[in-house]
C-alpha positions in Angstrom: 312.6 55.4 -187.2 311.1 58.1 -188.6 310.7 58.1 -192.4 309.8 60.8 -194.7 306.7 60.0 -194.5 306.1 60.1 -191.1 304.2 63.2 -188.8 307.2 65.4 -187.1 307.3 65.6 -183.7 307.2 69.2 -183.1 307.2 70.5 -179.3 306.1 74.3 -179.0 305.9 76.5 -176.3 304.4 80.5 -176.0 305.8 82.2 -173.0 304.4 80.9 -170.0 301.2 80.9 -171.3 299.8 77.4 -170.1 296.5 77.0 -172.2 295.8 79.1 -175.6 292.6 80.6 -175.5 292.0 82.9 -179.1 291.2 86.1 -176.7 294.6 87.7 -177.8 296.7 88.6 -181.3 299.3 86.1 -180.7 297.7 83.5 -179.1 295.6 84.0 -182.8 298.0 83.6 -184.7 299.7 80.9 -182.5 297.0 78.6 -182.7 296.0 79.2 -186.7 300.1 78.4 -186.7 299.7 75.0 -184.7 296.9 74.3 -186.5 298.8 74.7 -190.0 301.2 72.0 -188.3 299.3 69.6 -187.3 298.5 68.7 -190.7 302.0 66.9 -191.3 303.3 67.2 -187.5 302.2 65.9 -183.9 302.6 69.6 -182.1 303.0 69.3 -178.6 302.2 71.8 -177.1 303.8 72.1 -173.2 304.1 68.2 -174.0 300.4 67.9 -174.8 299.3 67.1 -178.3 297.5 70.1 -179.6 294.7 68.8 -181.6 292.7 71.5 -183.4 289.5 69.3 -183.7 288.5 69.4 -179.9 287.6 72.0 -177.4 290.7 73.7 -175.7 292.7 71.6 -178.3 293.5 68.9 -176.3 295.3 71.0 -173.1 294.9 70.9 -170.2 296.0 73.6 -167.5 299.4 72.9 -166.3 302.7 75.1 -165.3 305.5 74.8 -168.3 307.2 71.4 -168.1 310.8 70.7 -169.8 310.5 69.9 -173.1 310.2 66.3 -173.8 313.4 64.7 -175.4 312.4 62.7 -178.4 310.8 65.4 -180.8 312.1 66.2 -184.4 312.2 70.1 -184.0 311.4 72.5 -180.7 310.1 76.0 -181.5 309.7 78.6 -179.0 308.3 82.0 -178.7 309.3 84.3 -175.3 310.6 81.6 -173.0 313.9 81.6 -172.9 314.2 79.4 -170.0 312.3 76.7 -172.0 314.5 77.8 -175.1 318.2 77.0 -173.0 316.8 73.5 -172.1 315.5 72.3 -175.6 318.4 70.0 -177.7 318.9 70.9 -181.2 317.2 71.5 -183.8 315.7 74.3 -182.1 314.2 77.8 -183.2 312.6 80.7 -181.7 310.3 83.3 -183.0 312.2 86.4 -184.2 310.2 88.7 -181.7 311.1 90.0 -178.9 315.2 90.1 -179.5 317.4 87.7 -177.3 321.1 87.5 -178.2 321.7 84.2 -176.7 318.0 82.9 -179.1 319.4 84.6 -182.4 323.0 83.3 -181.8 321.5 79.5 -180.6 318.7 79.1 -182.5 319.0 76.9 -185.8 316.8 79.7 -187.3 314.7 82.3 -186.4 311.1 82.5 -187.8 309.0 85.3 -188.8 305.6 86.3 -190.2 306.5 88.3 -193.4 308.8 88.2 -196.0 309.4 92.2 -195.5 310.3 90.8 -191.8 312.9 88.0 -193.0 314.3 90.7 -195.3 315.2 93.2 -192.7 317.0 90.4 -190.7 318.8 88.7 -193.7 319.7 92.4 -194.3 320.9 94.2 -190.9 323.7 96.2 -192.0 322.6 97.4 -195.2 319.0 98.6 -194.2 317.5 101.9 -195.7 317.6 104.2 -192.3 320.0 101.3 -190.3 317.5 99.1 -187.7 316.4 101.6 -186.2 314.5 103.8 -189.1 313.6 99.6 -190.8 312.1 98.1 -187.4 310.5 101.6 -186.1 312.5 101.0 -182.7 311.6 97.3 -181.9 314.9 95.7 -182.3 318.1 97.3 -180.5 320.7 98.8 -183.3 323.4 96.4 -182.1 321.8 93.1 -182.8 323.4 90.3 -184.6 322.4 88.6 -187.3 320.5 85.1 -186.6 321.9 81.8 -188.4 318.7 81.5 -190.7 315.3 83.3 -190.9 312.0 81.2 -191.9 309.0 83.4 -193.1 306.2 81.4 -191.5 303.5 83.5 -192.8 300.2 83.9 -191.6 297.7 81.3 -191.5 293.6 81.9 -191.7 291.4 80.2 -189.2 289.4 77.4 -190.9 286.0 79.3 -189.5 287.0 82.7 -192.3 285.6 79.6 -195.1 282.6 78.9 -193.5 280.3 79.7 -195.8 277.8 83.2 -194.5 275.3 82.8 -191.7 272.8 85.2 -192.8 271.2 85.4 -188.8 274.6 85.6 -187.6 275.4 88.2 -189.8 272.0 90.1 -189.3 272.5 90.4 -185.5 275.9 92.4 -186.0 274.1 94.6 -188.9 271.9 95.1 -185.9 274.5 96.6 -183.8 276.5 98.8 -186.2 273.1 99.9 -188.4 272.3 99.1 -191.8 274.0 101.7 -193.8 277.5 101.2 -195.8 279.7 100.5 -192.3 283.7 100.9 -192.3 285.1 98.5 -189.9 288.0 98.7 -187.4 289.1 95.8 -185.7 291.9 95.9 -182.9 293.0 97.6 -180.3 292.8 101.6 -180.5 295.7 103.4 -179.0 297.1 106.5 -180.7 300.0 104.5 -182.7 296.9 102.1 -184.2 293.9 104.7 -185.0 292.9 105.4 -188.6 293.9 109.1 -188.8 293.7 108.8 -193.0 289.9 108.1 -192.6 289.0 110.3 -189.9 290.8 113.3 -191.4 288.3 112.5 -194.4 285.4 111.3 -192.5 283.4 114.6 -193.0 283.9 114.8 -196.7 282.5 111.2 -196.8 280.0 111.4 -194.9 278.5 114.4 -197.2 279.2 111.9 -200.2 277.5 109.1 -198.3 275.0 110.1 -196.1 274.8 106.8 -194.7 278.2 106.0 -193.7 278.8 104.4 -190.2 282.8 103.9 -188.6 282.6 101.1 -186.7 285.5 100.7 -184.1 285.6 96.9 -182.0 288.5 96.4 -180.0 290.1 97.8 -176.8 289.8 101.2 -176.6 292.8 102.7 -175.1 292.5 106.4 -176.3 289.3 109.1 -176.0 287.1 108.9 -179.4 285.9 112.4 -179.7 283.6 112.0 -182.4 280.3 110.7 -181.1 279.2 109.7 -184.8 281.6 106.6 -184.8 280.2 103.7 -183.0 282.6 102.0 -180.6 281.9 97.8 -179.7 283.5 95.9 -177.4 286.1 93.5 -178.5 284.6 91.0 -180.8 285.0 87.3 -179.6 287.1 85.6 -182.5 284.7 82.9 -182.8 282.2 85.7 -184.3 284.6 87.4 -185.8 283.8 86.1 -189.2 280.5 87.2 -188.8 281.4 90.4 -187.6 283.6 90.9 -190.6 281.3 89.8 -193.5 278.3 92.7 -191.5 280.6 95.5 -192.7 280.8 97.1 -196.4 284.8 98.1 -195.8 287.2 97.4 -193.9 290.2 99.9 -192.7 293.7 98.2 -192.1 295.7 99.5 -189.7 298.4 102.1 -190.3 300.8 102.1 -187.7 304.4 102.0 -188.3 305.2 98.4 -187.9 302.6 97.0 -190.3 304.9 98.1 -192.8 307.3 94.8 -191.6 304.9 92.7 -188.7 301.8 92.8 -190.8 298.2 92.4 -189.1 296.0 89.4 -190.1 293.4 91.5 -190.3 293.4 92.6 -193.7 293.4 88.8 -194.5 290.4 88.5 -192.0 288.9 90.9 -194.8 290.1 89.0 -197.8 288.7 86.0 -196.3 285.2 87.0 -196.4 285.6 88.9 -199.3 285.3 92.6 -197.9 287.1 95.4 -199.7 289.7 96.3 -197.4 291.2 99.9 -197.9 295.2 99.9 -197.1 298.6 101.5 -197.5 300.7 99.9 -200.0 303.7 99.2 -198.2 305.6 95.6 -198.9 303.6 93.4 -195.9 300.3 94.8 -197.5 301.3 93.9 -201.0 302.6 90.4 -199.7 298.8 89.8 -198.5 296.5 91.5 -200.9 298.8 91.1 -204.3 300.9 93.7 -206.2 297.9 94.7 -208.2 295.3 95.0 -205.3 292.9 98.3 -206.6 292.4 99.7 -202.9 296.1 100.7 -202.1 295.9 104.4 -201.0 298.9 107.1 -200.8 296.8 110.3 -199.9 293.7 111.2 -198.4 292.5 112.1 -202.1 292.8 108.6 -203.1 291.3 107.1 -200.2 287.8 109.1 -200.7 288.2 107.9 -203.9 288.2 104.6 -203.7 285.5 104.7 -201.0 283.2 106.2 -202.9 283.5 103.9 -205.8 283.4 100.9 -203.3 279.2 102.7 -202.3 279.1 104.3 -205.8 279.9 100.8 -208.4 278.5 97.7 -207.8 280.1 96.3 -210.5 283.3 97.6 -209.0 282.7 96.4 -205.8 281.8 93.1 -207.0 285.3 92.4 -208.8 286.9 93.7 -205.6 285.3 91.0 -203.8 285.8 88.0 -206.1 289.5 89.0 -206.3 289.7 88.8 -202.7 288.3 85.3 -202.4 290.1 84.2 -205.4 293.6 85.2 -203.1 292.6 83.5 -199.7 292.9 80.4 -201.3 296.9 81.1 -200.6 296.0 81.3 -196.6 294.1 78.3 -195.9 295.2 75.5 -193.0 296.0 73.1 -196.1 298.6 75.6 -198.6 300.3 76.6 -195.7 300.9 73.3 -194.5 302.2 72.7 -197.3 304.6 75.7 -197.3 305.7 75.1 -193.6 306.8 71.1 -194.3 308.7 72.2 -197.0 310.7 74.8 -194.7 310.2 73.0 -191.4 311.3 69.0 -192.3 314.3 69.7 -193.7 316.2 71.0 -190.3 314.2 68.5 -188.4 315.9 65.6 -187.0 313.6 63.5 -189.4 315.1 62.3 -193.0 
């Protein structure tokens, strides 16, 4: 019998994807997830136990299977196939909608507490569902039994302390001046227009100012001054992070509510990371982060203060690596046991 003491038996299950290889966002962020729970659970993963420590984590290639019966909790994410033959206690990841999932599922979990808020709050949302989610959920869903905010978890490599060669080699690539980093894919929804509209006034202000864009590019780049890379592999993205002076977060719609780990890639490594304040921003970063922006004018500002005061700079970067602490493997174990055990089938 299992006591309250005992690991969870948690199965889990993304799509159909049968091995989780960190080349994609949310196989990222499923794996820094699993991760988390295997601290306090055995995760099986397609009925393999996911172990974190090995290469490949333990899996092995094979199609989806039923989900073994004997587990404490089932979560899935975008199999709803898998979903209809899991017993209770089950729950499904809030994203992408299915009716059957939100009426079924002992909860629904998402990654932000802006996202739990909109769907503990469906018919009372500033600008209805619609004008809230930016189009991603239909306007006549229903409300799910019970939302979980999951959060975010950091991969255990962001605390590693720096590799000086490592981080050499990428300084290398983008050149030695004061680089802005962009991470992620580039399509027209995703592109740092705030920076770029101010990119010539900055670059008269800091003659050595580099944009560095790394990720799939999906749209032209019309400037040739900004350096484009090929996707970074995540295992070097630490490195490639901590070779850049700022970051940019990303300003599309839905980072208002989905968020992006990779402002907290930035935080990890303690790089000033310039962002719009909106509520999934001021989850990650803190209420009083100094680089929120709400005009171009403010964002040249701070930039310039970032190349301009060390001192300024510096207390940026200890702040940051004072706040990661919240993301690491161990506090949000911590977080997710205390949500997670108590709808399990354990005591």
């Amino acid at each position: 019998m299992t006591t309250a003491s005992s690991p969870l038996k948690i199965y889990y299950v993304l799509g159909n994807q049968t091995q989780l290889e960190p080349n994609r966002g949310d196989k990222i962020n499923e794996i820094s997830f699993l991760t988390a729970l295997s601290q306090f659970a055995q995760v099986y993963y397609n009925n393999q136990l996911f172990n974190p420590a090995i290469s490949g984590y333990g899996l092995t290639k094979k199609r989806i299977e039923a989900p073994r019966p004997d587990c404490d909790l089932y979560i899935i994410r975008n199999n709803w196939e898998v979903f209809a033959a899991c017993p209770q206690p089950k729950l499904a990841v809030a994203s992408p909608y299915d009716e059957t999932v939100f009426r079924e599922a002992k909860a629904v979990l998402a990654f932000t507490e802006a996202w739990k808020y909109g769907l503990e709050n469906l018919t009372t949302l500033a600008g209805g569902i619609d004008g809230y989610f930016h189009h991603n959920f239909p306007t006549d869903m229903i409300a799910p039994q019970q939302v979980i905010n999951i959060g975010q978890t950091l991969a255990p490599h962001f605390f590693e302390a720096e590799d000086n060669a490592k981080i050499f080699q990428y300084k290398a690539r983008m050149g030695y001046g004061f680089t802005v980093g962009y991470f992620g894919r580039i399509v027209e929804h995703t592109r740092p227009n705030a920076f770029l509209r101010c990119y010539d006034a900055l670059k008269a202000a800091i003659p050595s100012l580099t944009l560095v864009m790394a990720g799939r590019v999906d749209i032209p780049v019309d400037r040739s001054e900004i350096m484009v890379l090929p996707p970074v592999p995540f295992a070097e993205m630490h490195h490639a992070v901590s070779a850049c002076s700022v970051l940019l977060a990303n300003e599309q719609p839905e980072s208002a509510w989905a968020g992006s780990i990779k402002p907290m890639e930035g935080m990890a490594r303690g790089i000033p990371v310039l962002a719009n304040p909106g509520p999934v921003r001021k989850e990650q970063l803190g209420e009083e982060y100094p680089l929120f922006y709400t005009s171009d004018d403010e964002l040249q500002a701070h930039l310039k203060r970032l190349y301009s005061d060390a001192a300024f700079y510096a207390s940026v970067k200890a702040y940051l690596l004072n706040r990661r602490e919240h993301y690491t493997v161990a506090a949000m174990a911590q977080r997710l046991e205390a949500q997670l055990r108590p709808i399990s089938k354990a005591p």
